[in-house]
N, C-alpha and C positions, 0 to 999 in steps of 0.2 A: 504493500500500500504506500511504503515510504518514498519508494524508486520514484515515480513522476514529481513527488514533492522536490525531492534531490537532483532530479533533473531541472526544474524550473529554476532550481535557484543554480547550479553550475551554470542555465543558459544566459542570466541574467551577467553571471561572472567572468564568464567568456563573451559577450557582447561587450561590454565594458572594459574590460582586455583589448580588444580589436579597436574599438572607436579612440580608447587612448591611444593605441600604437600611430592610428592613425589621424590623428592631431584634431577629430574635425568631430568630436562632441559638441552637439548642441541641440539638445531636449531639454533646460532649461536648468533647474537645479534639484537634476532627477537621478541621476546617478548612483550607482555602486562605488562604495571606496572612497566619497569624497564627504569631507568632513569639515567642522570648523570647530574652534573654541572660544570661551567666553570666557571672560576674568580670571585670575591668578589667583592662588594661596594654595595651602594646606588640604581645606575644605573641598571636596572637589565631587564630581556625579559625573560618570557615564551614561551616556544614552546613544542604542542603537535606535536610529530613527528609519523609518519606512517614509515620512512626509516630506514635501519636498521643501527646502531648505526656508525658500522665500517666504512659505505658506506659517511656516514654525518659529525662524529665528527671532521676532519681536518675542514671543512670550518667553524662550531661554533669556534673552536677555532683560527682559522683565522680571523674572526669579532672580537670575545674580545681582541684580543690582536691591532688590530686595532683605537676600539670605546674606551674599557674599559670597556663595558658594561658588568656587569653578566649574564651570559645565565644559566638558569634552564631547563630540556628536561625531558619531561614524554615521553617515547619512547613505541611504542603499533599499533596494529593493523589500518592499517588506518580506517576501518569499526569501528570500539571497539572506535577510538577518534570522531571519525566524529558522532558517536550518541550523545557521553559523549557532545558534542560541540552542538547539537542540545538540552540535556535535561538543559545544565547551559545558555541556550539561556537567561535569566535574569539576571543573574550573574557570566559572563566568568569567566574562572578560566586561560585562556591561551589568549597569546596577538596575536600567530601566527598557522597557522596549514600547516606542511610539508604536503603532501598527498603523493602514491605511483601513483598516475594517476590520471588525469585532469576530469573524468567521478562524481566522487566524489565531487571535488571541487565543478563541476558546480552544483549538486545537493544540495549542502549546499548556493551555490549561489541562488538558487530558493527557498528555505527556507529562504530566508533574514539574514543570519545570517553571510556572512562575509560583510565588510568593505573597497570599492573601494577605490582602491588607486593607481597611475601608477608611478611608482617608477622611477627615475631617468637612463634614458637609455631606458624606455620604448616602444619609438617605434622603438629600435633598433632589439627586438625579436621580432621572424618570426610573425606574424599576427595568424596563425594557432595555436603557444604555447601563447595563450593568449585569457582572455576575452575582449573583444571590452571594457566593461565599467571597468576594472583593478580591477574588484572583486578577479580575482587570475592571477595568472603571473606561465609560466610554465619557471624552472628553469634548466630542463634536460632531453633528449630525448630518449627513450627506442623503439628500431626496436622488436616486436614480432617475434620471427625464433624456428629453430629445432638446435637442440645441438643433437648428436648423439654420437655413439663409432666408432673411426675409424677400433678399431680391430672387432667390430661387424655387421658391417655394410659397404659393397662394395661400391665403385662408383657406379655401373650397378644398384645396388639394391637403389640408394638413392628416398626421395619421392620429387616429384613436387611441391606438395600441400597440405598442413595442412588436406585435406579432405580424403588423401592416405592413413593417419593412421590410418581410418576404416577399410583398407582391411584383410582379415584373414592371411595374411601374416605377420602382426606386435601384434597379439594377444598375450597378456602375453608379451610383447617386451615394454612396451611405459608407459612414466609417469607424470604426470601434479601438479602442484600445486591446492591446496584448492580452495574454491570459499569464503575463508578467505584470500587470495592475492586479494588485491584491482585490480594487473593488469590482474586478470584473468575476474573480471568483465567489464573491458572495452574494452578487448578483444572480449567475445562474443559480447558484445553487439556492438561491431563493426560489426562484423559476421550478425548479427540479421539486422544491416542497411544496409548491403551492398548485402546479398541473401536472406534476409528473415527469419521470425519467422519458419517457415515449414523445409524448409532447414537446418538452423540450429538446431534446435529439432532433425532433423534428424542426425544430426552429433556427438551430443552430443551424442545421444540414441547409433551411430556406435562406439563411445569410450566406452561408459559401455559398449558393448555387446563384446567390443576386450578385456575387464579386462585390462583399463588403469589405473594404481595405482597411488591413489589421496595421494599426499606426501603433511606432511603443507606447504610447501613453496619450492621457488623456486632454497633455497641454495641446501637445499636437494635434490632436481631434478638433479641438476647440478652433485653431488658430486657423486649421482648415478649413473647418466648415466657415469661420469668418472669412476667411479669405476667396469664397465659394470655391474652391476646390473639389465640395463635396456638398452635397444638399443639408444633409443633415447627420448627424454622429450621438451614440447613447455617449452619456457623458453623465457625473456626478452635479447636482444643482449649480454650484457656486463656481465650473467653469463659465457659465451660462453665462452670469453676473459678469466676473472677469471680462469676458470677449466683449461685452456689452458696452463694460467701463474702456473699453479700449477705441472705441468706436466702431465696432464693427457690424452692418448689416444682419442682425442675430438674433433670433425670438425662443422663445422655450413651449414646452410640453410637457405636462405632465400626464403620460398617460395610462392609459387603461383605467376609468374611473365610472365606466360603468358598474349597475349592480352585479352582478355577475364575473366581473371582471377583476385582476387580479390586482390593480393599487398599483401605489410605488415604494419601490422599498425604503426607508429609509436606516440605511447601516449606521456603524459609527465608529468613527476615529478614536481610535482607543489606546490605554497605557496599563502596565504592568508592572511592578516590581520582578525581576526577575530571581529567581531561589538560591541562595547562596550568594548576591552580590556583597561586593567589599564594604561599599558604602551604603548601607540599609538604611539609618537615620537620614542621611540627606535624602534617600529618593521615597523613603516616608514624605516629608517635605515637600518634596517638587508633585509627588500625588495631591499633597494637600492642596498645591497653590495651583494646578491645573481648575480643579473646578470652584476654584473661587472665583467670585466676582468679576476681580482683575483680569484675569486669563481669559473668561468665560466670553466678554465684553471683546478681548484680541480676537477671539476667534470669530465674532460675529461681525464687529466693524471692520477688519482688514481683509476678513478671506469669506464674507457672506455664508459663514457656515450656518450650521444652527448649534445653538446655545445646548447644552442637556441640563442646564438647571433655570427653574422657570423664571427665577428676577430677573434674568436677560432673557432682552427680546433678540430674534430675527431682526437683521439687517436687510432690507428690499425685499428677500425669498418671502415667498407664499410662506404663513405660518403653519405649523404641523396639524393646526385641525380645521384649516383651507382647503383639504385635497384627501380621497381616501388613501390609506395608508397598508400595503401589503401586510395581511395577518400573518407574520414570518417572528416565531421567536431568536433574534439574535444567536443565544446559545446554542441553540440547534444547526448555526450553518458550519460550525466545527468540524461534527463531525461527516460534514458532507464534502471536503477542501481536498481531499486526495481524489477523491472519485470524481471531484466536479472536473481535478485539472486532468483528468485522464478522458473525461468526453471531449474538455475542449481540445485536446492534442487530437484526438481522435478527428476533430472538424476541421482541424488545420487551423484554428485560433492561437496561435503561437505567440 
């Protein structure tokens, strides 16, 4: 079961190999292997981050300047951290792990390898962005939708349902991130719980066969479809915003909100204490100070995410009880994250 997990993140490690050899990286601050640091002393906290650097580094440096603690970031795939975190299972080399989505987390939670701990304000986030026993805390909410072109795409013509983009009408039109984005794994495998293995199989197979171009990541997606490259791309909400703030020709969807129909998911950005780390009192701390106010507030005013504790509101996004919401329990996409990435290899979703 482990081997395609192992796989995804060798491919992450070896793409990132190649693009450095070859001087010409530029996915934004997405990368394997690249890091930064914050403040000096004694005091100091690891974190293996999965987020991209832009999207994060205001609130690390909002903690240090805070605690005083020095913050170290090996910044990288959340797949490509989450194995490295699985094979230093003897001897952590990181005291915290950001993740892009709560699917991951929990599957290193069944691995025994993070460290419960419920952070101070803890039952103030939603029950849903959290584990029952504080092995990981979701720190910010991501609605799945469609980002499109306004100049390519009509009102009359827009789609319903994530499932439309099968039709021969959007071939060669439409574009997705890797099954190297962690949110695209806990996306299907949302899909997979909520219509089924068959169903989705079948949806996945209706994208390769419309020649949906598989971009690494979801900046890219974005930057495409603003740039019409492409009609439209599933993307997480708050690229939407991004492209938007950028000036780019670009509308949103949130779909599938019929009765019947399957919602949108909304995952979540989440953090762990990792088990045996050096510095456990500090990254007690940096848990506590993610879902406070301060943090809570960085993540909605600079990167439009959503808030998971209710004193902060949503920046622009539709609020969470604007839109129906995929009945998908977070915890449950864990243990679907080996099998989800063995359908998408299986699709050619690489």
């Amino acid at each position: 079961m482990r081997s395609r997990f192992l796989a995804l993140g060798l491919l992450v490690l070896i793409g990132t190999m190649l693009i450095s050899a070859g001087g010409c990286f530029n996915s934004g601050a997405d990368s394997g292997g690249v890091g930064f640091d914050v403040g000096e002393g004694d005091e100091k906290l690891i974190i293996y981050s999965g987020r991209k650097i832009k999207l994060f580094q205001p609130v690390i440096e909002a903690f240090n300047r805070e605690t005083g603690i020095a913050v170290q970031v090996k910044n990288g795939k959340t797949a490509e951290l989450a194995q490295a975190i699985l094979e230093e299972k003897d001897r952590p080399q990181a005291d915290v792990f950001l993740s892009q989505e709560a699917g991951i987390l929990d599957k290193l939670r069944r691995e025994d390898v993070l460290q419960p701990y419920k952070p101070e304000g803890f039952e103030n986030v939603a029950p849903d962005f959290r584990a029952p026993d504080g092995s990981w805390i979701g720190v910010s909410g991501r609605a799945r939708v469609i980002i499109y072109n306004t100049d390519l795409v009509s009102e009359d013509d827009l789609p319903d349902s994530v499932f439309d983009l099968t039709g021969p009408e959007w071939k060669d039109r439409i574009a997705m991130a890797s099954s190297l984005e962690a949110s695209v794994v806990g996306w299907v495998s949302s899909l997979r719980t909520l219509v089924g293995d068959t169903e989705t199989e079948k949806f996945l197979q209706g994208l390769t066969d419309n020649n949906i171009e598989i971009l690494a990541n979801h900046s890219l997606v974005r930057k495409a479809v603003g740039k019409g490259e492409f009609a439209a791309g599933f993307v997480n909400h708050y690229y939407y915003h991004l492209e938007k703030a950028a000036g780019s020709p670009v509308g949103v969807i949130y779909p599938d909100q019929g009765t019947d129909d399957v919602g949108v998911l909304v995952n979540a950005a989440g953090a762990a204490i990792i088990k045996g780390a050096k510095n456990q009192d500090n990254a007690k701390m940096f848990m506590d100070f993610l879902i406070d106010a301060e943090a809570q507030d960085l993540f909605a005013r600079e990167n439009f995410e959503y808030p998971t504790i209710e004193e902060v509101e949503a920046n622009e996004a539709l609020s969470l009880d604007e839109f129906k919401r995929s009945p998908v329990d977070l915890i449950d996409l864990g243990d679907k994250v080996d099998s989800t990435i063995d359908m998408l290899f299986d699709h050619n979703i690489l």
